[in-house]
N, C-alpha and C positions, 0 to 999 in steps of 0.2 A: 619278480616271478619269472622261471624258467618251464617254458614248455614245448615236447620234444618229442615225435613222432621216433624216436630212436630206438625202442627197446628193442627191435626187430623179434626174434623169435624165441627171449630169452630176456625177458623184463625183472624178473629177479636178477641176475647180472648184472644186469646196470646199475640196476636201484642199487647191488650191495658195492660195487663198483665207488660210486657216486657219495654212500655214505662214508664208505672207508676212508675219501677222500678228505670229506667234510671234518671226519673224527678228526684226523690227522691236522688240519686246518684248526683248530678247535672251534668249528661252527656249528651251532644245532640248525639242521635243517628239517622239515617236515619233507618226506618226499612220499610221491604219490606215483603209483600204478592204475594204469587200468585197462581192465581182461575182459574178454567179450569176443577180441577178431579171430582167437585163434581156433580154427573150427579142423584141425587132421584127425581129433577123435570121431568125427564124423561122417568119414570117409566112407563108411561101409553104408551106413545109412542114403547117403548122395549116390549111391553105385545102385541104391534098390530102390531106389524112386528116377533112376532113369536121367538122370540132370543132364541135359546138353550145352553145348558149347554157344556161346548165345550169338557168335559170329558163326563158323562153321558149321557147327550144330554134332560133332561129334560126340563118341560117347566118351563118359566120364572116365578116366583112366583106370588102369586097373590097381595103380600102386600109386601114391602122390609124396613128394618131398614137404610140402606144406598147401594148408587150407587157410587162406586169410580173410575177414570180408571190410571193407573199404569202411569203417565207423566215422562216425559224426562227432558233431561237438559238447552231448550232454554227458559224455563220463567225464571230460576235461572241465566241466562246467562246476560238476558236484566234487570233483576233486578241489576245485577253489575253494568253494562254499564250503570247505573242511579244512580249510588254513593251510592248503600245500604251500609251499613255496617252489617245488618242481614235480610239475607231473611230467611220465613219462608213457607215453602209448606205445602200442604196436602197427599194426596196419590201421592207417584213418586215413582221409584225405587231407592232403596238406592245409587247407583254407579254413582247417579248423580248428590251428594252432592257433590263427587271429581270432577267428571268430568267434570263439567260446571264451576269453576274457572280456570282448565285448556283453556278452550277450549279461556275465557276468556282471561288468562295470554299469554296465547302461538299464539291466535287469529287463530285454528283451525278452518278449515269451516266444515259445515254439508257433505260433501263429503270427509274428510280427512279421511277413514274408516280405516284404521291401525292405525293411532292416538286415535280416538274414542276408539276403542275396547282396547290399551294399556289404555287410564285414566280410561273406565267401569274398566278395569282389577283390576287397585289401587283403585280403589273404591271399587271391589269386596273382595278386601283380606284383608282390614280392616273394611266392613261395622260392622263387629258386634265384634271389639273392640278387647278386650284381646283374642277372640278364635282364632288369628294368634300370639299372644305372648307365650303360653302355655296352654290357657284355651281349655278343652275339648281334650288335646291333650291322643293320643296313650301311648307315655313317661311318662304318668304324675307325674309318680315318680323322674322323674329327675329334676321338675320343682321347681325351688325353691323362698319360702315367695310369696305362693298363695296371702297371705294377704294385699300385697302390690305389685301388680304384673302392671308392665307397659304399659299404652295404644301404639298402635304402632305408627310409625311415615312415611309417605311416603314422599319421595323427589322425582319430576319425574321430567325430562329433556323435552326439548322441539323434543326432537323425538320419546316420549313416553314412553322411557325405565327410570326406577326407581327403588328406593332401598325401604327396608321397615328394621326397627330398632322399637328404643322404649328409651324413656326417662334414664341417664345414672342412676347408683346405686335405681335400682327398679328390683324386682321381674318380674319372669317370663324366656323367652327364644325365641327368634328369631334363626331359624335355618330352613333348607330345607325342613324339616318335618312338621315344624310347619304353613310353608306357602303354602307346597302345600297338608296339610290336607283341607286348606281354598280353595285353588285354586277350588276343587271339590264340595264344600260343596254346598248341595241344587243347584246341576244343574242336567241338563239330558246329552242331547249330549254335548258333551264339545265341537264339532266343529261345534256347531250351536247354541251359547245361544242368545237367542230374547231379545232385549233389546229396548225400544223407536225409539234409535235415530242410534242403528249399531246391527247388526247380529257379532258376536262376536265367532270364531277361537280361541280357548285356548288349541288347542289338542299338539301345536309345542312351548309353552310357558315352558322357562327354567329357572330355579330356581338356584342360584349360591351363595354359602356362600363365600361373599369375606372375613369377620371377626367375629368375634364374635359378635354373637346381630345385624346382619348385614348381609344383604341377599340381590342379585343383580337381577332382574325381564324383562324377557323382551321376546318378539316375541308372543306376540297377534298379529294376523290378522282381519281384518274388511272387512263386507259388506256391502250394501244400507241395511237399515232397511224394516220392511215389511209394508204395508200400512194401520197396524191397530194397536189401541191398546187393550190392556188386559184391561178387568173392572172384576172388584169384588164386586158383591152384597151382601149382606147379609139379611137374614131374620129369623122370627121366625118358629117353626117349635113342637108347642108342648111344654114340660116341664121336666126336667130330674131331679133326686135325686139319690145323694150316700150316703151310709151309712156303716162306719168304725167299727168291734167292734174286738180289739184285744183279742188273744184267746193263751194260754199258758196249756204245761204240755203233757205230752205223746199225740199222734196220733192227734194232732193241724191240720194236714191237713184234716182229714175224719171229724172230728167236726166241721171245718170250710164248709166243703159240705152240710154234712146234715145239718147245721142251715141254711146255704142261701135256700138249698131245701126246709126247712119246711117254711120259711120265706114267699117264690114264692108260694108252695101251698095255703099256709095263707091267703094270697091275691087278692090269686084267690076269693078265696071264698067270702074275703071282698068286693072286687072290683062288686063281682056278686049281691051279696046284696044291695048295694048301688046303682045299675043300672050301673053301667061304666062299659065301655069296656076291655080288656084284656092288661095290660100292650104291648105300642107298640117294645118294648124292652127291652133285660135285658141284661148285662154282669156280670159274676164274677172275681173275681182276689182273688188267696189266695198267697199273698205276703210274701216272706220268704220261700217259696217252689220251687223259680224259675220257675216262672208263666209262665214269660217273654218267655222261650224257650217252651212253647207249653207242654201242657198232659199227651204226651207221657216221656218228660225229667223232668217232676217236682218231685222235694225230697217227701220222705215221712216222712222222719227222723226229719222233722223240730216241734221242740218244742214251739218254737211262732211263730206266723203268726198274720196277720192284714187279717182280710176278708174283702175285697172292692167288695159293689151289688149294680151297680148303674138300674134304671130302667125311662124308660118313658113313657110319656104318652101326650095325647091331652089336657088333664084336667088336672090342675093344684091340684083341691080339692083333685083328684083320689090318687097321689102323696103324699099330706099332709096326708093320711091314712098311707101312706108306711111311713112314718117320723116316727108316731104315735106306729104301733105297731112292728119294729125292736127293741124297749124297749122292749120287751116282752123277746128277746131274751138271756139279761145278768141273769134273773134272771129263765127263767123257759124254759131252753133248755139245751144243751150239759153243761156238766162242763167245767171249765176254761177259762169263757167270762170276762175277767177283766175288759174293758171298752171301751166305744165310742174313738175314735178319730176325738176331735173337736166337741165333744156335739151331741145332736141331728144334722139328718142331715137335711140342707135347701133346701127347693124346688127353681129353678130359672131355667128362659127362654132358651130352646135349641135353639141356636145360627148353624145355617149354612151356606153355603157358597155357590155363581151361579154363576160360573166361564163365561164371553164370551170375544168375540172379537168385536168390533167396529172399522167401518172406521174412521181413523181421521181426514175429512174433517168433522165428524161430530161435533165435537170438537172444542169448542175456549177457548181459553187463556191469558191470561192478568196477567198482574202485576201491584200491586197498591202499589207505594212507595208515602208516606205520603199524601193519599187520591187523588195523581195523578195515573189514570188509562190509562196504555200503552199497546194497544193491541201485544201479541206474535206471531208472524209469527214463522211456523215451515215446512220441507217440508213434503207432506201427499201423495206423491204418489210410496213411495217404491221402488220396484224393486228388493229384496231379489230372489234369485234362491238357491235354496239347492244346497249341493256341496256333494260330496260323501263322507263318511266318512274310515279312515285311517285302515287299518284291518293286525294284522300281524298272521304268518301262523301258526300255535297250531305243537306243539311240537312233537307231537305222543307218541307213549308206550315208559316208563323208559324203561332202560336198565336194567337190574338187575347188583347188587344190588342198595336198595335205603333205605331209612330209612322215618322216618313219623316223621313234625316238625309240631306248632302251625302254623297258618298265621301269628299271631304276629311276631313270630320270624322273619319273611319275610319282615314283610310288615308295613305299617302305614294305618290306615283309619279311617274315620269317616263320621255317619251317619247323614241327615237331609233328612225334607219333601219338598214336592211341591203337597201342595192340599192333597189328600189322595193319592199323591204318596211319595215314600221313595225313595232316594239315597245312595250308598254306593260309597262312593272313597275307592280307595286301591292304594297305592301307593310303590311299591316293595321300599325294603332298601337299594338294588344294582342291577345295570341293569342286571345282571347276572341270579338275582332271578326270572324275570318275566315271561319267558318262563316257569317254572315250576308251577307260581302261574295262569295263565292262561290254564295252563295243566288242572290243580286238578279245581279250581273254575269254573266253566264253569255254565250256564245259569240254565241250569237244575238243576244242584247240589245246587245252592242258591238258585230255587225254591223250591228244599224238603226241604232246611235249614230252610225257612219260609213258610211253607207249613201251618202252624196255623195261619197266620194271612194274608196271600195272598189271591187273588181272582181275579188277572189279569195277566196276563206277565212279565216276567223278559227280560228288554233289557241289553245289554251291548254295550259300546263303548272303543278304545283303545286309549288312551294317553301317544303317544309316549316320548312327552316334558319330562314329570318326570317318565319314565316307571309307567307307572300306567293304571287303567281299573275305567269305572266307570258304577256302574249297578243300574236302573231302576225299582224298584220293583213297579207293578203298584197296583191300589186301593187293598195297605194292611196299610190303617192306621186307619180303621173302620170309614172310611169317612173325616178324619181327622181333624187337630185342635180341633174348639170348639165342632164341629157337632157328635166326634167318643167318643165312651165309652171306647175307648181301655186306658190300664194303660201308655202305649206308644205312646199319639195317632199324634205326631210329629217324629216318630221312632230315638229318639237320642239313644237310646242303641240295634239299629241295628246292627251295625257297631263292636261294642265289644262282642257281641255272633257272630258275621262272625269271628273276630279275632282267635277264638278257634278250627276253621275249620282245619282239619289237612292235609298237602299239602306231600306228595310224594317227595322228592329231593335226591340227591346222598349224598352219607355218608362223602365225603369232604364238603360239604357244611352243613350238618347234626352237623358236628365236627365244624365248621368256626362260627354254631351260637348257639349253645351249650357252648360255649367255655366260 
């Protein structure tokens, strides 16, 4: 069986795609569809009941590129129970690619909520493939033939618990690091991740190397789901343009300022000429200076840099001016512009995002295996209750003496987004370490650490399961995805400037990872 969150916005396509294939192959496949996430005829409706933005709370746009809402595992379920061999969806959440053959194989009901939450779980730590083999790992030095690095493999049992591996003589590394860098990745609370079809407890989930390449998973807890789902709209919003000109040879970073400066002056002036409005934004990055850590930490000593100036605007024309005269700058500005990266730069549509929630009785769903259309029953009335989450007691002042190590040294982590939010997992490297990493790291301290790209709150939650914490940077990813100008604007190298934070520990333990 193949199954595949791919149809994106045009599920007949694939599906006829897919059979053409097959025809040609001379294979009879059953393939299956299934409709339900795509909600843009709806549009008008959502605009007259007011829907806001469930982060910002803005109102619902006035024109949308598409309406999707995040579905669950019972249409992929009833597509089996009808002899698919390949279902294809549209918008669902990744972890229900695994979990709806389970639920299938094992014939879990929708109240099985520890079951649930274990297959979201193996759904969750392989949705995106080699990042539980070694990709994106902390270690990455240890990881060996990137080149040919192993997809993983899950085997789970009919009581939820499963191993996770990866194909024999291939690249990469399975190990407790590697899977519980994934366990945190792109969530928030980890004793409450919202999912369709279960509220989903990962705080007590323990991770165990039984062998090599071979790692034992188990203790998700499950609750009733909530009685709605997440949609994600997108729409237009304006016009945005970057423009790249690498710049080499003594004091590369002030030469990189004052051209973007004279640049934005420039344009001012253009822009006013021409009647248009003022650039509705601009960000710089001078790359090569360690941008990434904020103003205050950036090199000066850097001899090349890339200046990246992106800017936008309502008007697209406004834009193709700024295309037009950043040429100006290789040949009649600062010395040492050696060239575009990537040519001129193109103007194209800013793309963003309106996060809400909808009941799901508003919602229907169906599955059409070979042009037979099978309505999906799902249950819509919830019953989630938040649960308190797990909190252990802060260490208080070292003792004297202590010595000052990386968090590396401590610890494993890595970063991703949710919206224009960021996550950091951190996962100590011995239970022993975490008391001190939760001493030194505290909420505050990882707000000044991103203090240049923050703008909301920093939560934190404790994850006992793999001593570990996981912290919540909220809108610091300049809106994020498409929508943020930021050079980081999914924060994947959060996570590795936290790394270098330097943690307080006793000079045995100083000596234990020094060693």
């Amino acid at each position: 069986k193949i199954i595949s969150n791919a149809g994106g916005i045009n599920l007949d396509a694939c599906r006829n795609i897919l059979e053409e294939k097959a025809k040609e192959s001379g294979v009879d496949l059953k393939i299956a569809v299934v409709r339900g996430d795509n909600l843009i005829e709806a549009a008008p409706k959502f605009r007259e009941m007011d829907m806001t933005d469930m982060e910002s709370g803005k109102s619902f746009p006035q024109t949308c590129l598409s309406i999707n809402a995040y579905l669950g595992a019972p249409g992929i379920v009833k597509a089996l129970k009808h002899g698919a061999d390949i279902v294809i969806t549209g918008r669902c959440v990744d972890s229900a690619m695994v979990l709806a053959p389970l639920i299938q194989e094992f014939n879990w009901s929708d109240t099985d909520y520890n079951l649930l939450a274990s297959g979201s779980l193996a759904g969750h730590i392989i949705e995106c493939g080699a990042q539980c083999t070694g990709g994106n790992f902390t270690d990455w030095k240890q990881i060996q033939r990137f080149d040919d690095i192993g997809f993983p493999i899950v085997e789970v049992e009919s009581n939820g618990e499963f191993t996770v591996s990866k194909p024999e003589d291939t690249g990469g590394m399975v190990s407790f690091g590697t899977i519980a860098e994934q366990l945190l990745y792109e969530i928030g609370n980890p004793s409450e991740y919202l999912l369709p079809d279960v509220v989903c407890d990962f705080s007590n989930v323990s991770i165990e190397e039984q062998e090599n390449d071979l790692v034992f998973v188990k203790g998700a807890k499950g609750y009733p789901p909530t009685d709605t789902f997440k949609v994600l709209a997108t729409y237009m919003h304006g016009y945005r343009v970057t423009g790249t000109l690498v710049i080499g040879g003594m004091e590369a970073k002030e030469k990189g300022t004052i051209i973007a400066d004279a640049i934005i002056k420039n344009m001012s002036r253009i822009l006013k000429e021409y009647g248009f409005k003022a650039f509705t934004d601009t960000s710089l990055d001078l790359i090569g200076t360690d941008s990434i850590y904020g103003p205050d930490k950036s090199r000066t000593d850097s001899k090349e840099i890339v200046m990246r100036l992106t800017a936008t605007h309502e008007k697209k024309d406004a834009l193709i001016l700024f295309s037009r005269e950043i040429a100006q700058a290789v040949t009649g500005m600062a010395a040492g512009v050696m060239n575009y990266l990537g040519g001129r730069p193109r103007v194209s549509p800013s793309i963003h995002l309106f996060s809400f929630l909808l009941s799901k009785d508003q919602i229907s769903v169906e599955v059409d295996v070979n042009n037979t259309k099978i309505k999906v029953d799902f249950p819509t009335d919830g019953g989630y209750l938040a649960v308190e989450n797990i909190h252990l007691p802060d260490l208080g002042e070292l003792a004297e003496p202590y010595a000052i190590v990386p968090l590396i040294k401590l610890a494993f982590a890595r970063s991703g987004d949710k919206g224009d939010h960021a996550n950091i997992g951190v996962i100590a490297r011995k239970p022993e370490y975490l008391p001190f990493i939760q001493n030194a790291l505290t909420k505050d301290k990882v707000a000044e650490n991103f203090s240049h790209v923050l703008k909301g709150e920093v939560e934190c939650w404790n994850v006992p399961g793999v001593h570990g914490l996981n912290f919540l940077l909220k809108n610091s990813l300049g809106g994020g995805g498409m929508a943020s100008l930021n050079i980081d604007p999914q924060g994947k190298a959060y996570a590795q400037q936290l790394l270098e934070f330097e943690i307080p520990v006793p000079h045995t333990i100083a000596r234990q990872v020094q060693s």
